[in-house]
KOLKEGU-155465 format. One line per field, with one value per residue: residue number from 0; residue in three letters; z negated, x negated, y negated of N, C-alpha, C in turn. Coordinates in nm, 4 decimals. Atoms other than C-alpha are relative to their C-alpha. Layout:
nr [NUM  ...]
rest [ALA  ...]
nz [Z  ...]
nx [X  ...]
ny [Y  ...]
caz [Z  ...]
cax [X  ...]
cay [Y  ...]
cz [Z  ...]
cx [X  ...]
cy [Y  ...]
This chain:
nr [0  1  2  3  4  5  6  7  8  9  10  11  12  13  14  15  16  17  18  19  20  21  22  23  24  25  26  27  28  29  30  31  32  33  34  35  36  37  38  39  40  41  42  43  44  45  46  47  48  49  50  51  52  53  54  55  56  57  58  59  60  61  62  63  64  65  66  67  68  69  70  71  72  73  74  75  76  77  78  79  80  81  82  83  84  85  86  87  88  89  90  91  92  93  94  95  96  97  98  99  100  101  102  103  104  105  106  107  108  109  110  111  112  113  114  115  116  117  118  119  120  121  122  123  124  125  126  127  128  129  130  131  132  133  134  135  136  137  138  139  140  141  142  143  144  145  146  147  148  149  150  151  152  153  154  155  156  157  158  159  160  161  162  163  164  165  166  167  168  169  170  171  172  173  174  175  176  177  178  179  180  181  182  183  184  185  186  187  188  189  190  191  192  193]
rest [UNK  UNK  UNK  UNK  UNK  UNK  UNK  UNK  UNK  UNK  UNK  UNK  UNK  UNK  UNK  UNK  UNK  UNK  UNK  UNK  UNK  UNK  UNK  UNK  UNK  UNK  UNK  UNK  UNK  UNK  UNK  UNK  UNK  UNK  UNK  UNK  UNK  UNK  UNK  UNK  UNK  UNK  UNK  UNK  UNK  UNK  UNK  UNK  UNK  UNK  UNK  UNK  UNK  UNK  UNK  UNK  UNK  UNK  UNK  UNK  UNK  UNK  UNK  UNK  UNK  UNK  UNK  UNK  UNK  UNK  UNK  UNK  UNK  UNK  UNK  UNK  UNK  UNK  UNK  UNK  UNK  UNK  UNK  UNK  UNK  UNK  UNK  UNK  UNK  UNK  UNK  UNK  UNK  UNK  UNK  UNK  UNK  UNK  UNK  UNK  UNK  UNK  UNK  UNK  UNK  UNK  UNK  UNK  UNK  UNK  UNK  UNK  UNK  UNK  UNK  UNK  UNK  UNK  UNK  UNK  UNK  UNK  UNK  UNK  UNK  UNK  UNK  UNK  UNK  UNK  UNK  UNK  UNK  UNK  UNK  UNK  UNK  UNK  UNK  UNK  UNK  UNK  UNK  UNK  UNK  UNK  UNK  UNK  UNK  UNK  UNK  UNK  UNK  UNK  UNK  UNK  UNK  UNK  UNK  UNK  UNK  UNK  UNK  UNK  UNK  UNK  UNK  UNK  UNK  UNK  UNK  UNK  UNK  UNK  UNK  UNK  UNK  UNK  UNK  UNK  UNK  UNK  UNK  UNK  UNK  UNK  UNK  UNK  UNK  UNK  UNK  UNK  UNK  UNK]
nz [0.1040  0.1116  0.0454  0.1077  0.0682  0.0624  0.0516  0.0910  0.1296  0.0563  0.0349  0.0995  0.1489  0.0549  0.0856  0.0705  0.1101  0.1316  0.1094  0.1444  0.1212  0.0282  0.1608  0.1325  0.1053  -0.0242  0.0951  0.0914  0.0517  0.0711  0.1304  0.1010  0.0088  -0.0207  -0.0107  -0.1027  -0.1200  -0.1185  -0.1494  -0.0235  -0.0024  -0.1870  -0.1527  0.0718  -0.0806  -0.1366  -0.0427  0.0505  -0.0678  -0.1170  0.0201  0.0076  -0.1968  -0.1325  -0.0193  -0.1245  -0.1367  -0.0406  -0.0863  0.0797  0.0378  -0.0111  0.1414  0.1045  -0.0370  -0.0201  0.1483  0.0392  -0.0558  0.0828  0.1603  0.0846  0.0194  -0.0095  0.1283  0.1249  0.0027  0.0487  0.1513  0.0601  0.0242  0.0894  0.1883  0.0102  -0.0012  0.0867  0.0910  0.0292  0.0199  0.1298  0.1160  -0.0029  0.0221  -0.1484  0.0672  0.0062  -0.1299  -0.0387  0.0532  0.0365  -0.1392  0.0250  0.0675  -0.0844  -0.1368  0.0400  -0.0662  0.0487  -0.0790  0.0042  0.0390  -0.0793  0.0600  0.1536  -0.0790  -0.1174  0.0312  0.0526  -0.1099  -0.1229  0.0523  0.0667  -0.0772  -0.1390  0.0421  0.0484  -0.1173  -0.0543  0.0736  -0.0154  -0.0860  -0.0333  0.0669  -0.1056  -0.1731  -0.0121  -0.0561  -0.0105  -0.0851  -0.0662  -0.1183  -0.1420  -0.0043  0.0918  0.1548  0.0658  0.0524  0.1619  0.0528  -0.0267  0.0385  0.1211  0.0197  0.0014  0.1297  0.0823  0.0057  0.0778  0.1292  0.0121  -0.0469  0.0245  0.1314  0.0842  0.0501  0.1555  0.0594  0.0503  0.1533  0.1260  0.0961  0.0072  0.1175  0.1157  0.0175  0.0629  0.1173  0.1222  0.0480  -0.1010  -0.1123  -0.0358  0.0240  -0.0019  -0.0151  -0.0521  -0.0264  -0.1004  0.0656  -0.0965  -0.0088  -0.0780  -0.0729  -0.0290]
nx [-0.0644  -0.0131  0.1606  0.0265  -0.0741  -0.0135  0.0945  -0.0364  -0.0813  0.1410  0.0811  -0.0694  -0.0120  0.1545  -0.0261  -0.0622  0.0913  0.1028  -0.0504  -0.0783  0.1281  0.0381  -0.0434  -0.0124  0.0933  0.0861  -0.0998  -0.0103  0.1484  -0.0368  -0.0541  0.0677  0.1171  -0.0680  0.0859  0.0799  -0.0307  -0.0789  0.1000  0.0912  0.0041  -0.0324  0.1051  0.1276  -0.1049  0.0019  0.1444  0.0146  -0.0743  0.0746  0.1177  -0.0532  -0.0625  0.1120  0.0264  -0.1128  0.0291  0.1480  0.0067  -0.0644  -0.1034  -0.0845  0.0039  -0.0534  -0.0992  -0.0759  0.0955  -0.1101  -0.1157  -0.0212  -0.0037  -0.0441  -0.1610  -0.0874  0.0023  -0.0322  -0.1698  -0.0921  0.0324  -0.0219  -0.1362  -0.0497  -0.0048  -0.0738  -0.1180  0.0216  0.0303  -0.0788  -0.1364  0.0146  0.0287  -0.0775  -0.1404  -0.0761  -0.1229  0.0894  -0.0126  -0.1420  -0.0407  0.0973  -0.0126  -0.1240  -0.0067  0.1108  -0.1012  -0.1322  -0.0713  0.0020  0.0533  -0.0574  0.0714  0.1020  0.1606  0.1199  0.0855  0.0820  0.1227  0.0043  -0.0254  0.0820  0.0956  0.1046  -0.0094  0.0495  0.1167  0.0503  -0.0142  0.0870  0.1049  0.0365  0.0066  0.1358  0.1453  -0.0005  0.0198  0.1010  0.0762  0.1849  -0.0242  0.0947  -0.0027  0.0386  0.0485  0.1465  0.0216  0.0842  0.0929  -0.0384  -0.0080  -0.1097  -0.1132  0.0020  -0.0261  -0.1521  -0.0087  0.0492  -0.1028  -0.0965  -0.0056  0.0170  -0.1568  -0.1090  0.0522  -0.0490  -0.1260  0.0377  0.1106  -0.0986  -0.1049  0.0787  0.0043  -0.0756  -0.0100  0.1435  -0.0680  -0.1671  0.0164  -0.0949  -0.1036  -0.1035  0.0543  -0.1376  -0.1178  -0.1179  -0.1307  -0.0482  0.0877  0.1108  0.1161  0.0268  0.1271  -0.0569  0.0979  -0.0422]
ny [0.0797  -0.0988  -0.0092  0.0783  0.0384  -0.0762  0.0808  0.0994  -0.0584  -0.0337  0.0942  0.1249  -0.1693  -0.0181  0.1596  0.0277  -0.0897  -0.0228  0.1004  -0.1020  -0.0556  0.0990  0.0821  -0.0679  -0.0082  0.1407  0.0469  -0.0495  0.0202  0.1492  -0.0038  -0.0601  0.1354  0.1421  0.1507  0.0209  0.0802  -0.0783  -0.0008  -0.0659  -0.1358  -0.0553  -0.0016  -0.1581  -0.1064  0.0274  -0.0339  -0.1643  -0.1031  0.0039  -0.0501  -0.0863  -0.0878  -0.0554  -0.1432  -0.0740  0.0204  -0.0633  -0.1360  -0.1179  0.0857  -0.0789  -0.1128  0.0223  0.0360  -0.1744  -0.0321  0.0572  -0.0626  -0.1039  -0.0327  0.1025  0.0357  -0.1330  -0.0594  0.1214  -0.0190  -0.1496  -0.0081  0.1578  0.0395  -0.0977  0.0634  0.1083  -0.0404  -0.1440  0.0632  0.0872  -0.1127  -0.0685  0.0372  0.1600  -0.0338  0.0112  0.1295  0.1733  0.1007  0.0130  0.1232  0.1298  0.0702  0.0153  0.1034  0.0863  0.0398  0.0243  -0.1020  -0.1271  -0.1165  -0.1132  -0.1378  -0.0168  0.0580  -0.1056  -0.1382  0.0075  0.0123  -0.0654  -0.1075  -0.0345  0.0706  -0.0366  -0.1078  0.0274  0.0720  -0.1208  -0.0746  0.0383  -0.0564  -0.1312  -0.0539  0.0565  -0.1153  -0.0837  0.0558  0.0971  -0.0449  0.0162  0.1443  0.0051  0.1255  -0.0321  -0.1034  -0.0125  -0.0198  0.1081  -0.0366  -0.0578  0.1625  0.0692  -0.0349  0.0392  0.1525  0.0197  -0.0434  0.0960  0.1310  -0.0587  -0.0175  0.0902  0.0852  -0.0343  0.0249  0.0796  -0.0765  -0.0556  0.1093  0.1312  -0.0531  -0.0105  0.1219  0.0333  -0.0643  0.0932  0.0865  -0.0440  -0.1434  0.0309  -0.1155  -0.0412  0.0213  -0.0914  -0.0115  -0.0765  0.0779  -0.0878  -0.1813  -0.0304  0.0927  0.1141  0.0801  0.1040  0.0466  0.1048]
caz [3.5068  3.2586  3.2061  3.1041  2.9101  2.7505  2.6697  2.5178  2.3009  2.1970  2.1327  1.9228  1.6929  1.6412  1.5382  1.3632  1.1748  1.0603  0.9531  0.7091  0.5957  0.6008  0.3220  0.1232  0.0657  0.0905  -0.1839  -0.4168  -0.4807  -0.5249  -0.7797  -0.9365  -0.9175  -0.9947  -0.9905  -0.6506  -0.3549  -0.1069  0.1826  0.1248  0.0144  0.3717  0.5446  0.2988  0.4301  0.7709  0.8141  0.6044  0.8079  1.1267  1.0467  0.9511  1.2959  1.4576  1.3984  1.6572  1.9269  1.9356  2.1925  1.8760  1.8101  1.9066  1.6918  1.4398  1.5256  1.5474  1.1776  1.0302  1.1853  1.0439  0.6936  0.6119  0.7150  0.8626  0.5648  0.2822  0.3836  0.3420  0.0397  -0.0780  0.0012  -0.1664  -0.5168  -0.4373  -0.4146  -0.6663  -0.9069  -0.8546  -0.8579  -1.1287  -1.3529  -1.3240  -1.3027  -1.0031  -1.2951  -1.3640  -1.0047  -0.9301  -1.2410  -1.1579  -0.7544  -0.9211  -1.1325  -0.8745  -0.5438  -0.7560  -0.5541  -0.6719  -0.5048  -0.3785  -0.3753  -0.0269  -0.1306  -0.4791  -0.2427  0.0201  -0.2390  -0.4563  -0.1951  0.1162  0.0711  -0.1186  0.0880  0.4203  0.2536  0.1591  0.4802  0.6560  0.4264  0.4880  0.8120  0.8815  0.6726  0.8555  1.2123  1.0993  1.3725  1.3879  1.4719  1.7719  2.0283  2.4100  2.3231  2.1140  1.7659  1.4979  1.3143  0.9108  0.8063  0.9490  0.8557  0.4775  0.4971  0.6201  0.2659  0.0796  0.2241  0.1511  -0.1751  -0.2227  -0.1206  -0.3058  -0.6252  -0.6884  -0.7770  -1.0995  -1.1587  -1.1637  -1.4192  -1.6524  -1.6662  -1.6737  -1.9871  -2.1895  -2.0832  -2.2528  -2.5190  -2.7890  -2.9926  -2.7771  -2.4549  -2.4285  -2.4705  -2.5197  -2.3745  -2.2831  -2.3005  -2.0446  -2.1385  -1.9510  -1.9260  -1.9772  -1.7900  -1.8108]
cax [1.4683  1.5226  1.1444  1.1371  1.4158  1.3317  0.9457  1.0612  1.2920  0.9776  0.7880  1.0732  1.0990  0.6961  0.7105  0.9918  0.8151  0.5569  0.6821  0.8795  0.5846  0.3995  0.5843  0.6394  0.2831  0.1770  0.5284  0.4097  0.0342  0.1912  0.4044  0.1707  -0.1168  0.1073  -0.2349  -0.3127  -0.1726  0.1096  -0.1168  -0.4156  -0.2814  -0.1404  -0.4034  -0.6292  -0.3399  -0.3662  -0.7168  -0.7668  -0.4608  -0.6449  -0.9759  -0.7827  -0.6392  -0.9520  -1.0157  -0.6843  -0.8696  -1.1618  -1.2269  -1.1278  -0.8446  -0.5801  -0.7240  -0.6536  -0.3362  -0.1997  -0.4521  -0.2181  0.0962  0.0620  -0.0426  0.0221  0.3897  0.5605  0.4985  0.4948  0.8261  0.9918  0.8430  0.9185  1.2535  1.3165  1.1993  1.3639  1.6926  1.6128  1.5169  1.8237  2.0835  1.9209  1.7568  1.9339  2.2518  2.5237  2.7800  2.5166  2.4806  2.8347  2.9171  2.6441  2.7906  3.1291  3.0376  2.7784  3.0492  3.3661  3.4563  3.5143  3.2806  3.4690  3.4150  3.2521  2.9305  2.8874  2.8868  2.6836  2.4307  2.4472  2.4503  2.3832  2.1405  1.8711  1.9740  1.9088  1.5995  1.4830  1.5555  1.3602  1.0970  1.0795  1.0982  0.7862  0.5990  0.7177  0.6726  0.3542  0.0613  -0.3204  -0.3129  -0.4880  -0.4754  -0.4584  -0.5784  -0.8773  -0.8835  -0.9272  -1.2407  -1.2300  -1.3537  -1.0542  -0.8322  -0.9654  -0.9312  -0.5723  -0.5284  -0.6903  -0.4195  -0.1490  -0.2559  -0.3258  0.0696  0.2292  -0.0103  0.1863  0.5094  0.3177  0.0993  0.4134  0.6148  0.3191  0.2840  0.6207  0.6560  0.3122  0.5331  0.8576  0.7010  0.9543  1.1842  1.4073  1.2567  1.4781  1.8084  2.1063  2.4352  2.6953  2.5138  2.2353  1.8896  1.8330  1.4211  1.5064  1.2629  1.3925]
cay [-0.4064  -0.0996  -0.0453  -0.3808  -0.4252  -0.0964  -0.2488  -0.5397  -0.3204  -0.1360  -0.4336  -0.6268  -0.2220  -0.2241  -0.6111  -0.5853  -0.2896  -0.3522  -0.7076  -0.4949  -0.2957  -0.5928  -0.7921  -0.5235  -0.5096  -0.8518  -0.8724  -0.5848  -0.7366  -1.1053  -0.9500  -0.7003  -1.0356  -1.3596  -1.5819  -1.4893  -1.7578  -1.5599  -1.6928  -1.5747  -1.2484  -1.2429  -1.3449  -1.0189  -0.8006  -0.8944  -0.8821  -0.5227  -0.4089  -0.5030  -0.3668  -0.0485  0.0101  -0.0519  0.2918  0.4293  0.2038  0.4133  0.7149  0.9713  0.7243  0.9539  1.2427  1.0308  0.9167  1.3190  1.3903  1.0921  1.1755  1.5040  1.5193  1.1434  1.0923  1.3943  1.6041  1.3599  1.2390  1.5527  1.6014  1.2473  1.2462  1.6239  1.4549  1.1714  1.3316  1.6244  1.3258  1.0993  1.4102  1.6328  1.4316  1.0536  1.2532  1.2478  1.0779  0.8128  0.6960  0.7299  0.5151  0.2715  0.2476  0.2219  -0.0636  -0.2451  -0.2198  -0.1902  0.1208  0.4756  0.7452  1.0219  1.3888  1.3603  1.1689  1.3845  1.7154  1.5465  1.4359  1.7179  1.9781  1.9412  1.6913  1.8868  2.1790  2.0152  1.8504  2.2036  2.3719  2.1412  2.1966  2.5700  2.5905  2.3111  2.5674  2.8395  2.6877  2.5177  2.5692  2.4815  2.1153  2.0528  1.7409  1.7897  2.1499  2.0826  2.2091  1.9837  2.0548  2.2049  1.8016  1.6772  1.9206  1.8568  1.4714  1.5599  1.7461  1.4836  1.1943  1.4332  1.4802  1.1136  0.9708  1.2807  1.2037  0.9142  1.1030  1.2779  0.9580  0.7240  1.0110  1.0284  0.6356  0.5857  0.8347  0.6427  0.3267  0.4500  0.7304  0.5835  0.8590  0.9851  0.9948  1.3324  1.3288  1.5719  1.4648  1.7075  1.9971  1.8904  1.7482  1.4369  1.2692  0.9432  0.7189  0.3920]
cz [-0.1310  -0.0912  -0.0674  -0.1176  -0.1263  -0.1012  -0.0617  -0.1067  -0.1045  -0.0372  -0.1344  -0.1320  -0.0631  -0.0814  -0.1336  -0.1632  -0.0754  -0.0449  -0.1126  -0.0710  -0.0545  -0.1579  -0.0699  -0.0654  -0.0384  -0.2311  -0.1638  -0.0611  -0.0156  -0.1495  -0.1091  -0.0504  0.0012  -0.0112  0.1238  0.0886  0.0933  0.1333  0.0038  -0.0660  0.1265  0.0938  -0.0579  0.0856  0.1495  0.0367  -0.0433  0.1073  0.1421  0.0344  -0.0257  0.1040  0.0827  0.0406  0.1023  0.0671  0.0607  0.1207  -0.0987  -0.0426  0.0115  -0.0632  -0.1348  -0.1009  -0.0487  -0.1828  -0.0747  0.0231  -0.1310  -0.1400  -0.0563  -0.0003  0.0136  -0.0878  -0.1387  -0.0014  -0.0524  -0.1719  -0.1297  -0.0259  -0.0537  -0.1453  -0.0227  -0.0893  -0.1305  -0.1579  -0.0388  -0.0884  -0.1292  -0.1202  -0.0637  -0.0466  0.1118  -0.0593  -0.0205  0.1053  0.0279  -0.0456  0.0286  0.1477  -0.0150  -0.0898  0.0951  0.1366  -0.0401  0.0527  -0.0742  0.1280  0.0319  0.0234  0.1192  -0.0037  -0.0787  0.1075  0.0866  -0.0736  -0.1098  0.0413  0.1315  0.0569  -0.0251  0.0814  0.1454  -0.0608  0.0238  0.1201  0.0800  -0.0595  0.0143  0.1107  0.1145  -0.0102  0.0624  0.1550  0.0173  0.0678  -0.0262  0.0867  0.0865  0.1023  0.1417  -0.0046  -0.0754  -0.1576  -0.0876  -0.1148  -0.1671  -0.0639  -0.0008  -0.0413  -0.1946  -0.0342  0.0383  -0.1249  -0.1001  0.0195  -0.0235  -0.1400  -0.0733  -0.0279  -0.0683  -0.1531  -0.0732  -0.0965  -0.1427  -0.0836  -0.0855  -0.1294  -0.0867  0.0131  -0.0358  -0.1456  -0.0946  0.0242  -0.1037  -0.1023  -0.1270  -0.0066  0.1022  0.1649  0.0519  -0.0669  0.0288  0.0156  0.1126  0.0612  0.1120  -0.0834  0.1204  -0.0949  0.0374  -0.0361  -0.0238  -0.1328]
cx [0.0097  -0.1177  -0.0193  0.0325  -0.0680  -0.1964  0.0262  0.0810  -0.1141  -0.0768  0.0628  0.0011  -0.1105  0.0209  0.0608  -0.0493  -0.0627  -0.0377  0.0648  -0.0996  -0.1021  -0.0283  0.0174  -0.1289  -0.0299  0.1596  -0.0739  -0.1193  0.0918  0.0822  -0.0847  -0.1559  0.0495  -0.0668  -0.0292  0.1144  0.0675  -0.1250  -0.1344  -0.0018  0.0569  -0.0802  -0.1310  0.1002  -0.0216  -0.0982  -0.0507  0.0943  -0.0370  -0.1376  0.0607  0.0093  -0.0535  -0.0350  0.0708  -0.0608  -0.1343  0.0306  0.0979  0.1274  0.1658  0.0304  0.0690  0.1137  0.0999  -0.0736  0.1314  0.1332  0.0094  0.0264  0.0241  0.1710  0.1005  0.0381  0.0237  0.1128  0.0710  -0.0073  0.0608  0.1219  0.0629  0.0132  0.0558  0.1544  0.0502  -0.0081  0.0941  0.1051  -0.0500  -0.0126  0.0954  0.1359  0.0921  0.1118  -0.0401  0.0052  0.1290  0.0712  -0.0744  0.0413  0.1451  -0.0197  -0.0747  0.1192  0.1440  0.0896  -0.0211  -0.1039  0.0476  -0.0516  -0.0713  -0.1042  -0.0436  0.0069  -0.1165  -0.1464  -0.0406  -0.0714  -0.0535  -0.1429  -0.1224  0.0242  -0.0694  -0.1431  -0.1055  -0.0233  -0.1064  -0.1257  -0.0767  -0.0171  -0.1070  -0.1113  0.0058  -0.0262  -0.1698  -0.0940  -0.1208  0.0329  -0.1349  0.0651  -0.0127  -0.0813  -0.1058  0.0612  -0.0692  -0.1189  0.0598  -0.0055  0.1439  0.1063  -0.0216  0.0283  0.1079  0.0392  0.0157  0.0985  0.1107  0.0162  0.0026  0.1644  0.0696  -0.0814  0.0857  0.1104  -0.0820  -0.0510  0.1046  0.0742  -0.0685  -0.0135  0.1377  0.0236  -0.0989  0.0511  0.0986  -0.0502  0.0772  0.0654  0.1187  0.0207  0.0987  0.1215  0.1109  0.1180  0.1192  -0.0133  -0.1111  -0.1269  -0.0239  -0.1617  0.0744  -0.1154  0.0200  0.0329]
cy [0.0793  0.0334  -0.1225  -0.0458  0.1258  -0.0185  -0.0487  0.0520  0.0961  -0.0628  -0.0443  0.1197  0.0031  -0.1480  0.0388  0.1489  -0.0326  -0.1906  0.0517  0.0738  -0.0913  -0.0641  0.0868  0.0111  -0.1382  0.0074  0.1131  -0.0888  -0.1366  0.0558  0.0591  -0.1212  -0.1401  -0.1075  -0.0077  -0.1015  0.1067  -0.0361  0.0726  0.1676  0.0340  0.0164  0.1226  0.0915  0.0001  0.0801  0.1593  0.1103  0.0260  0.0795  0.1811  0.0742  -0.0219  0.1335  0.1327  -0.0538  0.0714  0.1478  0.1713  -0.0697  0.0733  0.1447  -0.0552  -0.0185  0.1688  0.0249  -0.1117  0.0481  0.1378  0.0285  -0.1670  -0.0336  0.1098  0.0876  -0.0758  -0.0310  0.0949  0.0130  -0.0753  0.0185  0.1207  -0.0772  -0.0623  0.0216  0.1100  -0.1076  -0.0789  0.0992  0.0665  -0.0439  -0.1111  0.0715  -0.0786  -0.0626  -0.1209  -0.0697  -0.0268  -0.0492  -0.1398  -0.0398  -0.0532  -0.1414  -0.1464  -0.0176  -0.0075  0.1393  0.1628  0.0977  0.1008  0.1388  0.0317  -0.0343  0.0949  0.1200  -0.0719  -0.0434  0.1053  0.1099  -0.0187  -0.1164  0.0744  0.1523  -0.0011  -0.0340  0.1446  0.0864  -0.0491  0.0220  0.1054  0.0305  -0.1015  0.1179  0.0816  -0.0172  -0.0828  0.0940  -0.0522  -0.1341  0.0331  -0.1353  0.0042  0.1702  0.0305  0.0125  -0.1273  0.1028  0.0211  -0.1704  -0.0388  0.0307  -0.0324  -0.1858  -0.0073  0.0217  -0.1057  -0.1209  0.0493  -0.0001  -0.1599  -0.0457  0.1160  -0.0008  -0.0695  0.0224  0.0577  -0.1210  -0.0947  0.0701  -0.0619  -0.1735  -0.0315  0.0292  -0.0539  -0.1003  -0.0106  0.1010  -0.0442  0.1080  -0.0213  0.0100  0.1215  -0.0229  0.0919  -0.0820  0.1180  0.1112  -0.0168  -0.1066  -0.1059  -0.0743  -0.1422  -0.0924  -0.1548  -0.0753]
């Protein structure tokens, strides 16, 4: 009974996944393309996302699986969510969000959030960070080494998914290049993006 129950709970988590990743793309291309038809950008999504993941059902399908894994999410994440955090807190400013959650929920932020996103936040972020790098081994799969190709087309999707972070500043900044793009305000320089 547990096996099954515990299946079906695995089934309804994958579903319910990658219905969520799904629409987000199917949602960004309707928005970034407002002539195209929602359906048949679902049914392009579908079909691309299908044809995609033919490539895990193959014999090397599990190399691939571990090659992804690795350098597309495991790492990237980390990464992601350092800038993230490094970008809200440093740059945005930890009074900006904290007036903007104070005006959006009505509630005051107290001094446990600003340490926890200040501090241990970009600390833990960081830690983890250092100690991937330090712990990092020679990917290999059931014992087999992955070949130099593979390990360069891991590189290459790393570099790809953490491109966007410089790509999106610099358009953001040729979006916004109006006077005053920096700003002085209580003695700190704030990039302002927006």
């Amino acid at each position: 009974l547990f096996s099954v129950l515990f299946f079906l709970m695995m089934l309804t988590l994958g579903v319910g996944t990658a219905t969520v990743v799904t629409n987000g793309i199917i949602t960004n291309i309707c928005d970034g393309f407002p002539a195209l038809q929602r359906f048949h950008v679902t049914v392009g999504v579908c079909i691309g996302g299908f044809l995609l993941g033919l490539i895990y059902v193959t014999p090397g399908g599990q190399f691939m699986i571990t090659l992804v894994d690795q350098y597309g999410s495991s790492f990237c994440i980390v990464v992601m969510a350092m800038l993230e955090v490094m970008g809200v807190i440093f740059i945005y400013g930890l009074t900006n969000l904290s007036r903007d959650i104070e005006f959006m929920l009505g509630i005051r932020v107290n001094w446990y959030w600003k340490i926890c996103w200040a501090v241990i936040a970009p600390i833990t972020l960081l830690s983890i960070f250092v100690f991937n790098l330090a712990t990092a081994e020679e990917l290999t799969h059931n014992g087999v080494r992955f070949p130099g190709v593979a390990l360069g087309c891991g590189v290459v999707l790393s570099s790809v998914a953490l491109a966007t972070v410089p790509l999106g500043a610099i358009h953001a900044i040729y979006k916004n290049s109006a006077p005053g793009l920096l700003q002085v305000s209580n003695g700190y320089l704030y990039l302002t993006l927006y």
